[in-house]
PyMOL Python script that loads the backbone (N, CA, C, O; Angstrom):
from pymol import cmd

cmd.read_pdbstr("""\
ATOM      1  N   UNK A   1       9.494   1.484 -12.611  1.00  0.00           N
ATOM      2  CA  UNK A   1      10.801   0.939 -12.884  1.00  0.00           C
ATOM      3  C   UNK A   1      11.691   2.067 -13.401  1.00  0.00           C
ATOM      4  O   UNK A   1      11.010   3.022 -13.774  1.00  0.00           O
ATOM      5  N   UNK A   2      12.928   2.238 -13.527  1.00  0.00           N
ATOM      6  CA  UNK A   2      14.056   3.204 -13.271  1.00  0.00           C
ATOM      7  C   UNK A   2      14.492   2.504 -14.283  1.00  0.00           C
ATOM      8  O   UNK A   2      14.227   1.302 -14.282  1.00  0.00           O
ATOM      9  N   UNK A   3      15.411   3.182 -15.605  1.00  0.00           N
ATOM     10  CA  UNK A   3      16.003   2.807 -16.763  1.00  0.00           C
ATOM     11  C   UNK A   3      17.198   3.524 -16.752  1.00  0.00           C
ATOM     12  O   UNK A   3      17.073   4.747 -16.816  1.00  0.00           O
ATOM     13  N   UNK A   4      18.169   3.130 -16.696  1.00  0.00           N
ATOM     14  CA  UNK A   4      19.745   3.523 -16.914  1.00  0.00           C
ATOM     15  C   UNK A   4      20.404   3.113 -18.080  1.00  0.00           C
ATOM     16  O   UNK A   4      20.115   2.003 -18.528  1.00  0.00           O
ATOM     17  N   UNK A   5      21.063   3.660 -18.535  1.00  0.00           N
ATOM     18  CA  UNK A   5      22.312   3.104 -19.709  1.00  0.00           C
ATOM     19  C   UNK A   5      23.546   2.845 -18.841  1.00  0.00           C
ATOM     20  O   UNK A   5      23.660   3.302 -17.704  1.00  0.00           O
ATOM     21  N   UNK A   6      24.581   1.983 -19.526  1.00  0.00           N
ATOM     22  CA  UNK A   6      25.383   1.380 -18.729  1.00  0.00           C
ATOM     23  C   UNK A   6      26.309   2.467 -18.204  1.00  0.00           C
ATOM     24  O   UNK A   6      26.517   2.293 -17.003  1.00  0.00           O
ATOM     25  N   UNK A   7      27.089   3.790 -18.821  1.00  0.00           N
ATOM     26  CA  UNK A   7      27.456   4.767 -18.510  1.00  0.00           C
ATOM     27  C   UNK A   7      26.676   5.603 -17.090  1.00  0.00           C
ATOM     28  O   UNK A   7      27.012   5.889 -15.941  1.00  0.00           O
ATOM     29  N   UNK A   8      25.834   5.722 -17.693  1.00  0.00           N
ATOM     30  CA  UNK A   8      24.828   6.232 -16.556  1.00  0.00           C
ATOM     31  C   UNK A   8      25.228   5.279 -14.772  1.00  0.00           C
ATOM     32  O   UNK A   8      25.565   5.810 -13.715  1.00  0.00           O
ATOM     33  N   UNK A   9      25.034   3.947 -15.036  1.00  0.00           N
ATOM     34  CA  UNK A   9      24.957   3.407 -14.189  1.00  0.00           C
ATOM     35  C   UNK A   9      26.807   3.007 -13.228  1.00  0.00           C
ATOM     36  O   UNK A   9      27.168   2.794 -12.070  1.00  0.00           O
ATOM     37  N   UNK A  10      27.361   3.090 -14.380  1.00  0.00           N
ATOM     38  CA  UNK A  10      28.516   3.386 -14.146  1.00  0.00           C
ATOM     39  C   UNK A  10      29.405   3.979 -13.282  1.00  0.00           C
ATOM     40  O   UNK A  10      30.326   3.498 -12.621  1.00  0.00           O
ATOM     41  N   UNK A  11      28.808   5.570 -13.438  1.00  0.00           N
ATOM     42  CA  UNK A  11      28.994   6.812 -12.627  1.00  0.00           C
ATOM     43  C   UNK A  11      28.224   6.999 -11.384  1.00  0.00           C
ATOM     44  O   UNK A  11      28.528   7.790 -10.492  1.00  0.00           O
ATOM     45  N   UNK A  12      27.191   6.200 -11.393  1.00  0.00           N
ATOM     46  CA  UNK A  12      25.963   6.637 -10.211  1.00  0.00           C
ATOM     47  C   UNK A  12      25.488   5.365  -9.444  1.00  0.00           C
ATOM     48  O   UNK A  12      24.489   5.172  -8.751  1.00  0.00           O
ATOM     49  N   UNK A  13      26.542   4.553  -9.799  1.00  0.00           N
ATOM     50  CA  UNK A  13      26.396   3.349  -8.778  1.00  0.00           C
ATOM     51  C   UNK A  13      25.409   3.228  -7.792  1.00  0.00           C
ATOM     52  O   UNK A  13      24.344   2.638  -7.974  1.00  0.00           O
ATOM     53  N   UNK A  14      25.806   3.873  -6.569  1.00  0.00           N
ATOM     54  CA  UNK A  14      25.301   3.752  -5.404  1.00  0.00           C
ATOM     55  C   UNK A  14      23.894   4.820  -5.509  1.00  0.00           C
ATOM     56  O   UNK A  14      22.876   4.600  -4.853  1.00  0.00           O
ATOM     57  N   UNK A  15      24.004   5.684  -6.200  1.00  0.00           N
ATOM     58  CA  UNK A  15      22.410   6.216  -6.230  1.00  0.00           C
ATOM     59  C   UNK A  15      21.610   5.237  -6.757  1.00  0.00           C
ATOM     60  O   UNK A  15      20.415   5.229  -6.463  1.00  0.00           O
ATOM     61  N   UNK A  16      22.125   4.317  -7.570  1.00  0.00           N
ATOM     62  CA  UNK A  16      21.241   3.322  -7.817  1.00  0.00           C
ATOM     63  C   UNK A  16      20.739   2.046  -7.012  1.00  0.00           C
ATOM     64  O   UNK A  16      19.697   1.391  -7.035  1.00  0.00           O
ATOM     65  N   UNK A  17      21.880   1.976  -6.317  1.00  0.00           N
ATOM     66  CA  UNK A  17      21.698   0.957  -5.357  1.00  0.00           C
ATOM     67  C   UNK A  17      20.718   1.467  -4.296  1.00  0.00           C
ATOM     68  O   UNK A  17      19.974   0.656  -3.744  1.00  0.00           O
ATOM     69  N   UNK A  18      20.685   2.551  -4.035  1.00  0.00           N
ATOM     70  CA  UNK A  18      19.950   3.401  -3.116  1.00  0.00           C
ATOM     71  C   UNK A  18      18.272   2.757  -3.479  1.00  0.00           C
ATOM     72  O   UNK A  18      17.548   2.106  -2.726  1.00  0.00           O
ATOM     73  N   UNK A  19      18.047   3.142  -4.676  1.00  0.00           N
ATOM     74  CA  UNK A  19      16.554   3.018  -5.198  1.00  0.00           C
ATOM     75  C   UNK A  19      16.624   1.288  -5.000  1.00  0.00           C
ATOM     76  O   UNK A  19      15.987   0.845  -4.044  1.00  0.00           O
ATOM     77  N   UNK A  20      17.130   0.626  -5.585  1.00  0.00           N
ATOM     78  CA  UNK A  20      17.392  -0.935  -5.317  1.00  0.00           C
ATOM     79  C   UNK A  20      16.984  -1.135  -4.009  1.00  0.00           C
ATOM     80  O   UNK A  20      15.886  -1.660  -3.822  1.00  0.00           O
ATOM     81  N   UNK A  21      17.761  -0.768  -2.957  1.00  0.00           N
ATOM     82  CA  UNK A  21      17.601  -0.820  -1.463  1.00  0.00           C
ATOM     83  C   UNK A  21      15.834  -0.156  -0.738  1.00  0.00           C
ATOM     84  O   UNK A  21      15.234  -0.450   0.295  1.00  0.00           O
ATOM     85  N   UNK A  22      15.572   0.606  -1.636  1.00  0.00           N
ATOM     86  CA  UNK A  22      14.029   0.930  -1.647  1.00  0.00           C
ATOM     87  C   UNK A  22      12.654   0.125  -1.783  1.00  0.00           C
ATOM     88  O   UNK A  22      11.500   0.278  -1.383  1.00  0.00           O
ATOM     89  N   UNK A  23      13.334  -0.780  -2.522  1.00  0.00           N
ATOM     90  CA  UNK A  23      12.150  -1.754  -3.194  1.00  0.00           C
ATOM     91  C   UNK A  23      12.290  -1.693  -4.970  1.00  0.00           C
ATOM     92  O   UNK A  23      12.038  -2.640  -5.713  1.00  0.00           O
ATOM     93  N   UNK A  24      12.652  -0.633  -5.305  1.00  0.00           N
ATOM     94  CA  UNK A  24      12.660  -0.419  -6.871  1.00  0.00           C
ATOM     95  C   UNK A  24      13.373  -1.167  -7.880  1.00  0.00           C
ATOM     96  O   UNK A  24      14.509  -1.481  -7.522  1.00  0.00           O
ATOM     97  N   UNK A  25      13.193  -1.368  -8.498  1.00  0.00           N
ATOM     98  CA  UNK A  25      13.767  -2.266  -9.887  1.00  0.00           C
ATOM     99  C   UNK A  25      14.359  -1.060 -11.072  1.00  0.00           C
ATOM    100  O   UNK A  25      13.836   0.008 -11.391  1.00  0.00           O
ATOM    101  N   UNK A  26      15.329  -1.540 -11.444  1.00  0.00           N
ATOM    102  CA  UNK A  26      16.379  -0.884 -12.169  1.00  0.00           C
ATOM    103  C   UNK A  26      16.778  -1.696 -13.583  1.00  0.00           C
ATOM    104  O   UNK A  26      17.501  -2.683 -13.718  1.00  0.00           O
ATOM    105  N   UNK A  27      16.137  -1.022 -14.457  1.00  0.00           N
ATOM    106  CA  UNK A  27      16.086  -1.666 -15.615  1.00  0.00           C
ATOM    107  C   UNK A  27      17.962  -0.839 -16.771  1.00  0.00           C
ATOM    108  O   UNK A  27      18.298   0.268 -17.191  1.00  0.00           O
ATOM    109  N   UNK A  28      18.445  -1.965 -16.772  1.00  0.00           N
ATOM    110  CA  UNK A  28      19.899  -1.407 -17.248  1.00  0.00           C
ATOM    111  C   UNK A  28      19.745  -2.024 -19.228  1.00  0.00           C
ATOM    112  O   UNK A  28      19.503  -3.091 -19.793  1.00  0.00           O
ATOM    113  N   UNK A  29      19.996  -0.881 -19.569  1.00  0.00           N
ATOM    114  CA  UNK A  29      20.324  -0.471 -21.366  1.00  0.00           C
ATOM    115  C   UNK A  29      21.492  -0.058 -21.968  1.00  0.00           C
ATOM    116  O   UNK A  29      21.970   1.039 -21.679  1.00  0.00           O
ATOM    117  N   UNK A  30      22.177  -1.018 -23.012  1.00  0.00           N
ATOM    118  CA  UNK A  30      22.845  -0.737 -23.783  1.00  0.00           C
ATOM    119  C   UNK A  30      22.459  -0.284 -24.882  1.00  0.00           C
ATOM    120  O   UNK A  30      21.616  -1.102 -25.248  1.00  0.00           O
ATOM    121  N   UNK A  31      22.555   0.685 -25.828  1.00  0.00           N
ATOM    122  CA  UNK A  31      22.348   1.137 -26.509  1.00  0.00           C
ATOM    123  C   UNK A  31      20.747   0.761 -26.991  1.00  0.00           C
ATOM    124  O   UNK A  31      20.331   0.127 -27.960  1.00  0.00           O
ATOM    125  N   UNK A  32      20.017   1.476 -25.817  1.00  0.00           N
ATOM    126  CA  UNK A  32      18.712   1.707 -25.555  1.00  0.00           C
ATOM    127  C   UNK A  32      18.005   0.276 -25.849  1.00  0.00           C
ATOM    128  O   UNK A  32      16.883   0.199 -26.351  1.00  0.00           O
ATOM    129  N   UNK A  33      18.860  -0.952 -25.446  1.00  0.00           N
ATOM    130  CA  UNK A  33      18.163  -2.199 -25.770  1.00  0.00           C
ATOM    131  C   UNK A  33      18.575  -2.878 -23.914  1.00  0.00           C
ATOM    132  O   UNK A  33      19.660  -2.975 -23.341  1.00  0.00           O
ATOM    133  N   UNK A  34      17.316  -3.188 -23.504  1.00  0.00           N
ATOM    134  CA  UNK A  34      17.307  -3.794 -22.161  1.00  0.00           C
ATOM    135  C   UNK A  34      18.314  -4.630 -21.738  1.00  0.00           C
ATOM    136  O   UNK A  34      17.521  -5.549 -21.944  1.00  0.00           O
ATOM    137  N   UNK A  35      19.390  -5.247 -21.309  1.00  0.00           N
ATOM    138  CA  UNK A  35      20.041  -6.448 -20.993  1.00  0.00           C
ATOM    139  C   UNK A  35      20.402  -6.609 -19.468  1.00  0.00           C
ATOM    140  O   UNK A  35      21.420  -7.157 -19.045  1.00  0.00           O
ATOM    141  N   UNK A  36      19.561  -6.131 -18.833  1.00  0.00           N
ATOM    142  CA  UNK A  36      19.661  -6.848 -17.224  1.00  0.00           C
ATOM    143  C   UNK A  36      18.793  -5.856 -16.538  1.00  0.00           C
ATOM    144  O   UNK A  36      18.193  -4.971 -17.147  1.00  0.00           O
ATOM    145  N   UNK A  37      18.730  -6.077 -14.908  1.00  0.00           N
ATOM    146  CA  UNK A  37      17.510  -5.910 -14.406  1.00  0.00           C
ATOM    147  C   UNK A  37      18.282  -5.699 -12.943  1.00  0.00           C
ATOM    148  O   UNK A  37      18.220  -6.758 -12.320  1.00  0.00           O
ATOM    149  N   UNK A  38      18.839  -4.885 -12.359  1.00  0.00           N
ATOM    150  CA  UNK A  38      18.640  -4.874 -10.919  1.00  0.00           C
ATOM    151  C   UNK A  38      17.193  -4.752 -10.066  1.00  0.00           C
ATOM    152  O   UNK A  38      16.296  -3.912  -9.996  1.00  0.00           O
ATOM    153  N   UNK A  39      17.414  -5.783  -9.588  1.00  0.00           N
ATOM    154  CA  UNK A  39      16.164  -6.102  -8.645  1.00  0.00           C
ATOM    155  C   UNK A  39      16.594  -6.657  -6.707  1.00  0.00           C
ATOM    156  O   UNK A  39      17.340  -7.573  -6.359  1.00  0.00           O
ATOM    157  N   UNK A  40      15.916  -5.841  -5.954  1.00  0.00           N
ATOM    158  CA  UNK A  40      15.759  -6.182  -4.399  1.00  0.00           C
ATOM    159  C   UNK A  40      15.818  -7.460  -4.378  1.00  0.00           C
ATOM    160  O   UNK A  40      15.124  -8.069  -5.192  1.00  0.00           O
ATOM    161  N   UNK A  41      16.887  -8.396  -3.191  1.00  0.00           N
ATOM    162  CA  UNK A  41      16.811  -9.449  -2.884  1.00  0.00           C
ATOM    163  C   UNK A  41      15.714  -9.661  -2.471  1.00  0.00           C
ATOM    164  O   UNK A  41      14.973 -10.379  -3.142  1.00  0.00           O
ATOM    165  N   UNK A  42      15.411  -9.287  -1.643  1.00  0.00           N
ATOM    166  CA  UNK A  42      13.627  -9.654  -0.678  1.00  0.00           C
ATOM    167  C   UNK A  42      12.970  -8.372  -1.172  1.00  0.00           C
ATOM    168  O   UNK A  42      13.828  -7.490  -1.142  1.00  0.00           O
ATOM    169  N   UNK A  43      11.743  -7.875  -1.638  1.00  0.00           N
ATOM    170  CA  UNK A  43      11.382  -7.115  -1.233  1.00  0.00           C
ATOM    171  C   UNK A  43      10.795  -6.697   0.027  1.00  0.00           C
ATOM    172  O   UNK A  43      10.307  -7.494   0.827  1.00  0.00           O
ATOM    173  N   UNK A  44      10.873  -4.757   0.292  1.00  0.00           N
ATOM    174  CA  UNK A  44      10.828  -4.436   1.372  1.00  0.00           C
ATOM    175  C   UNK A  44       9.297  -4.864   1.825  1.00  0.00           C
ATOM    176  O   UNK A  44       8.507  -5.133   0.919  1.00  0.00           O
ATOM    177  N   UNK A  45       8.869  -4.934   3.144  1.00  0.00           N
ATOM    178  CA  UNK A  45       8.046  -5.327   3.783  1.00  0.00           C
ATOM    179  C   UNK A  45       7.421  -3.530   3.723  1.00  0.00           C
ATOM    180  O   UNK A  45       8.236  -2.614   3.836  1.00  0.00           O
ATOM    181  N   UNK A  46       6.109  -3.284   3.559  1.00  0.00           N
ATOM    182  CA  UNK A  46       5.477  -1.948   3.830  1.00  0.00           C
ATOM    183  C   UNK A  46       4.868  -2.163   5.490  1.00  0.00           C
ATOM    184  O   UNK A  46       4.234  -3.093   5.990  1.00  0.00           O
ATOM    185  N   UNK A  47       5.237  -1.214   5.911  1.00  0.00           N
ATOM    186  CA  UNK A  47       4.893  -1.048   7.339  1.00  0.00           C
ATOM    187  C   UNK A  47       3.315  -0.741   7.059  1.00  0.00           C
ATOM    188  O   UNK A  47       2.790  -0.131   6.128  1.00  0.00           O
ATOM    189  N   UNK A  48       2.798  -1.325   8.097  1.00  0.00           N
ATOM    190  CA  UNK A  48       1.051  -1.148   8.567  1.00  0.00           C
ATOM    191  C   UNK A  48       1.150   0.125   9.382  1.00  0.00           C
ATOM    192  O   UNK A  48       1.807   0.192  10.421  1.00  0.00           O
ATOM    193  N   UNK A  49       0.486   1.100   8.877  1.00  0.00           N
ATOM    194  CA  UNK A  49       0.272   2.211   9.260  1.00  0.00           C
ATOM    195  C   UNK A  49      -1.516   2.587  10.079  1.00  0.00           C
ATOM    196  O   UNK A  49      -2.092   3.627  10.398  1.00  0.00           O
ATOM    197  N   UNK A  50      -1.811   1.350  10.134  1.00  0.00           N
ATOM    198  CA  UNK A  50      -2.989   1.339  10.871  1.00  0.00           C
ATOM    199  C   UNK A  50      -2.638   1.208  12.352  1.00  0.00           C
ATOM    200  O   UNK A  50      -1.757   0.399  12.644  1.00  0.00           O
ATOM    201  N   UNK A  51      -3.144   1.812  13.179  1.00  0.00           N
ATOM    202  CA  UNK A  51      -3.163   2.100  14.632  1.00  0.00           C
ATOM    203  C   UNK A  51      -4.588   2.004  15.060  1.00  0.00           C
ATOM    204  O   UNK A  51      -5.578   2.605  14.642  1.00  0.00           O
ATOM    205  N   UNK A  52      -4.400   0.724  16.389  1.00  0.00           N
ATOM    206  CA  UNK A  52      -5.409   0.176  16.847  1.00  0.00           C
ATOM    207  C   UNK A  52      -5.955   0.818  18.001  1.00  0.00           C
ATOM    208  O   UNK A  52      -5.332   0.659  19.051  1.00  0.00           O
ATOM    209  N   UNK A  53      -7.376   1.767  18.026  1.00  0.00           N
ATOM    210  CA  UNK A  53      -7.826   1.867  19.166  1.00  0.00           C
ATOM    211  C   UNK A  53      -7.170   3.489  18.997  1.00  0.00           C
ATOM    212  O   UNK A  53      -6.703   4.228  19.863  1.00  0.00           O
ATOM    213  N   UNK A  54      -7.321   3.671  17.718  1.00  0.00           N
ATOM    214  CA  UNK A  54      -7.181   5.514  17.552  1.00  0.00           C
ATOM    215  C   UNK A  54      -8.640   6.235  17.044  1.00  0.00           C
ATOM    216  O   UNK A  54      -8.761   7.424  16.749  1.00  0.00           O
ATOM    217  N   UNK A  55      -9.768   5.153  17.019  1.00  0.00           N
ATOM    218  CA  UNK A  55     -11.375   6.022  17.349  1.00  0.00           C
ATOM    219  C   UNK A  55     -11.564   5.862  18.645  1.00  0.00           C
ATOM    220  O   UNK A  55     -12.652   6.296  19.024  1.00  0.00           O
ATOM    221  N   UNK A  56     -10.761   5.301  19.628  1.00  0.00           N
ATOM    222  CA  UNK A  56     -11.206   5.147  20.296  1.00  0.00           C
ATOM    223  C   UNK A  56     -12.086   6.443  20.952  1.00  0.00           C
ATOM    224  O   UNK A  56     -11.538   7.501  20.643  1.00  0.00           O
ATOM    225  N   UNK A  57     -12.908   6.577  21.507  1.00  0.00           N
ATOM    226  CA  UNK A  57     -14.298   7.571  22.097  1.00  0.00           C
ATOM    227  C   UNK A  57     -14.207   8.666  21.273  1.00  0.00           C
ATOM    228  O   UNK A  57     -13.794   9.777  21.603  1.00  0.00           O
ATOM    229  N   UNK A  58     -14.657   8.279  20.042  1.00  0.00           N
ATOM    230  CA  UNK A  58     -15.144   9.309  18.993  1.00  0.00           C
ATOM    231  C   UNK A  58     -16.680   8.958  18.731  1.00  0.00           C
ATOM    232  O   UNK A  58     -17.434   9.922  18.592  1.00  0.00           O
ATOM    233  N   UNK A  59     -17.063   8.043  18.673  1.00  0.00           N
ATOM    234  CA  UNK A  59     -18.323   7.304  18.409  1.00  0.00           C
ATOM    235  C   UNK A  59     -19.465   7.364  20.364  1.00  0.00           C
ATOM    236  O   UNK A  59     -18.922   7.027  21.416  1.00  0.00           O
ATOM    237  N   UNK A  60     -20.593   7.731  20.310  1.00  0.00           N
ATOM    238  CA  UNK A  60     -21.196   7.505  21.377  1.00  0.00           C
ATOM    239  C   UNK A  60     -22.529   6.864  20.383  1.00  0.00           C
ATOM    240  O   UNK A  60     -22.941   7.155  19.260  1.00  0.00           O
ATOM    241  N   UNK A  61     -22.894   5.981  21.291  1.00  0.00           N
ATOM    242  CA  UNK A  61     -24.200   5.078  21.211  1.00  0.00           C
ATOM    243  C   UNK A  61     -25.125   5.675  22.194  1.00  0.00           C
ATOM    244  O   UNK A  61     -24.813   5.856  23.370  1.00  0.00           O
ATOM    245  N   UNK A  62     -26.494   6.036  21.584  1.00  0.00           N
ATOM    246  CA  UNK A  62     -27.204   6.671  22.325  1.00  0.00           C
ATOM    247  C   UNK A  62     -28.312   5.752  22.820  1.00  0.00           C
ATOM    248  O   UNK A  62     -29.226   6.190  23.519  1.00  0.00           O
ATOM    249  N   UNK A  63     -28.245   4.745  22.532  1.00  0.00           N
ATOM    250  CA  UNK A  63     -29.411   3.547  22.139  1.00  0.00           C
ATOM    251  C   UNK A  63     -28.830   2.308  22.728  1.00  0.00           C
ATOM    252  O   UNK A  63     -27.635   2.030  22.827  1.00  0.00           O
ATOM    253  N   UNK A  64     -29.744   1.687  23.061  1.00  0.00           N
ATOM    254  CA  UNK A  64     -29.308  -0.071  24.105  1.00  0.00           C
ATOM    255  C   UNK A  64     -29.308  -0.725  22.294  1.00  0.00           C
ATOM    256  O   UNK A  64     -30.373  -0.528  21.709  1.00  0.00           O
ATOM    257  N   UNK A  65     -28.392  -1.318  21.624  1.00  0.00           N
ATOM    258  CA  UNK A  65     -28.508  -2.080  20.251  1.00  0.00           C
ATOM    259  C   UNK A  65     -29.245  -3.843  20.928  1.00  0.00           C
ATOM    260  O   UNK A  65     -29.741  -4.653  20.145  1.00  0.00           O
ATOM    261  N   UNK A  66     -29.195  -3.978  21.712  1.00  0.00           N
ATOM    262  CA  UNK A  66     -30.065  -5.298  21.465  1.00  0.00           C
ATOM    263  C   UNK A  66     -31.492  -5.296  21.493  1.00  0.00           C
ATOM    264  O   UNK A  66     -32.176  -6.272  21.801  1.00  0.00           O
ATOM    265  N   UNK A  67     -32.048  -3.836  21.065  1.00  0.00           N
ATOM    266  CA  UNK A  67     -33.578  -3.994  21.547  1.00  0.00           C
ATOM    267  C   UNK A  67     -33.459  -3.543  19.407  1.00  0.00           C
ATOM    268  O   UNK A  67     -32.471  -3.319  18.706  1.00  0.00           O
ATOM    269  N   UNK A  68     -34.749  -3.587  19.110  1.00  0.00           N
ATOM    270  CA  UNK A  68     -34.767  -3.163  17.656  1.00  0.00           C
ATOM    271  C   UNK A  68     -35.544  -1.471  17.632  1.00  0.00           C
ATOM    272  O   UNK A  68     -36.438  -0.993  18.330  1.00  0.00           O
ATOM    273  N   UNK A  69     -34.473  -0.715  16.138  1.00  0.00           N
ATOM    274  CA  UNK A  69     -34.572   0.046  15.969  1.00  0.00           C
ATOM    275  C   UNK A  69     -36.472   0.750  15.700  1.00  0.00           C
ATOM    276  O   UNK A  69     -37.115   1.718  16.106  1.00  0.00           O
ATOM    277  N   UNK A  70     -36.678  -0.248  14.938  1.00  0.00           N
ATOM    278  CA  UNK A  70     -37.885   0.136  14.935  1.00  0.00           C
ATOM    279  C   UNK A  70     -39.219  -0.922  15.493  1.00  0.00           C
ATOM    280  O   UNK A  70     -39.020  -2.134  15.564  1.00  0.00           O
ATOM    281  N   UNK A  71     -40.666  -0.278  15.898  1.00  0.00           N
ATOM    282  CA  UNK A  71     -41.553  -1.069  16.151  1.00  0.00           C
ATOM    283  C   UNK A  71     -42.134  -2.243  15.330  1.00  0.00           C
ATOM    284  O   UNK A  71     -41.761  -2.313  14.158  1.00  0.00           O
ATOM    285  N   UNK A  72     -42.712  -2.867  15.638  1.00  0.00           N
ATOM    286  CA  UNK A  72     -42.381  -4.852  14.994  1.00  0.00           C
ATOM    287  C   UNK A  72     -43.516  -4.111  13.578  1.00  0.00           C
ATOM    288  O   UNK A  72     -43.287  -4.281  12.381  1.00  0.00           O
ATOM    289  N   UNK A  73     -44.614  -3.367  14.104  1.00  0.00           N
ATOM    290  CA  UNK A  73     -45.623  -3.194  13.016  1.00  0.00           C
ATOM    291  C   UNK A  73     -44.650  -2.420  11.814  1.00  0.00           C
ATOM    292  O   UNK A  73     -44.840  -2.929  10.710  1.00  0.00           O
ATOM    293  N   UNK A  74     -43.762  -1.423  11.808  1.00  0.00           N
ATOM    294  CA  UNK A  74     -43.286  -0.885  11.093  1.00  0.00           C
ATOM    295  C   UNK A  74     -42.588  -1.821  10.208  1.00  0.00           C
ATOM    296  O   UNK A  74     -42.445  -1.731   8.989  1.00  0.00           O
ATOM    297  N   UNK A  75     -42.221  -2.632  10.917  1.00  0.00           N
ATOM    298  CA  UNK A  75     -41.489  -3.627   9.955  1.00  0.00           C
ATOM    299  C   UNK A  75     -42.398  -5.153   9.265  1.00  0.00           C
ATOM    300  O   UNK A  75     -42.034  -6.045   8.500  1.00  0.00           O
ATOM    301  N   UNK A  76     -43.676  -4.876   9.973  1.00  0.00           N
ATOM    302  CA  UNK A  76     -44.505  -5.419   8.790  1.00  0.00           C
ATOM    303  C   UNK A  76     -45.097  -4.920   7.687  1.00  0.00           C
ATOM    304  O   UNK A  76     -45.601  -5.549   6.757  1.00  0.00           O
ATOM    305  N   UNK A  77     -44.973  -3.295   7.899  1.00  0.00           N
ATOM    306  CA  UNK A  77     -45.820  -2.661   6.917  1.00  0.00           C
ATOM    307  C   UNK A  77     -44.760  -2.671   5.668  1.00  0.00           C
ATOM    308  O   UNK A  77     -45.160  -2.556   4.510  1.00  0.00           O
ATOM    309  N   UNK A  78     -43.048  -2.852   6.078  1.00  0.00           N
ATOM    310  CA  UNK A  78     -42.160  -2.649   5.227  1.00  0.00           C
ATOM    311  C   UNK A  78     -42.040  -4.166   4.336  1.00  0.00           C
ATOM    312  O   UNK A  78     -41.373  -4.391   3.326  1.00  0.00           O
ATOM    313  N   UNK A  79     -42.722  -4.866   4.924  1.00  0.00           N
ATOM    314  CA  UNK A  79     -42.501  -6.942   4.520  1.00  0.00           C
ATOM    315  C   UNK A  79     -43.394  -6.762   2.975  1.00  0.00           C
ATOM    316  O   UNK A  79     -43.164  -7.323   1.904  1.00  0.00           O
ATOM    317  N   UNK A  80     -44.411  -5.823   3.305  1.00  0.00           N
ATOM    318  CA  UNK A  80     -45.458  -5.782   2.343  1.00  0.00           C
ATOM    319  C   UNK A  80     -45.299  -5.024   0.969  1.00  0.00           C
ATOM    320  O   UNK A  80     -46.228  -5.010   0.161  1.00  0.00           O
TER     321      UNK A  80
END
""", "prot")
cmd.dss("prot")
cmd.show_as("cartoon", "prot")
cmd.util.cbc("prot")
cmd.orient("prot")
């Protein structure tokens, strides 16, 4: 959160509105005592920066996966 005095905010209007327009909250002080709050009508939506099908053929499978990794006895000796 961003803290201004009313002078401050006065003079720098639109730099403030700027951060407002960001998503940010703007905490406004009169003589270093809080009395209002600029705050974003909606806040902004964060863009998904995930991209689908960017491993694509990085990974190779060397192995058929529906058969099992190991022999059935190995995995009785592990039950025990």
């Amino acid at each position: 959160m961003i803290i201004a005095n009313v002078a401050e905010l006065k003079n720098k209007l639109s730099k403030f509105l700027t951060f407002v327009d960001q998503g940010e909250e703007v905490e406004i002080c009169k003589h270093n005592i809080p009395v209002a709050r600029l705050i974003p009508v909606k806040p902004k939506k964060r863009k998904n920066r995930t991209q689908l099908g960017c491993g694509l053929g990085s990974v190779q499978i060397h192995t058929d996966l529906t058969q099992p990794l190991m022999p059935d006895s190995v995995w009785e000796m592990l039950k025990k």
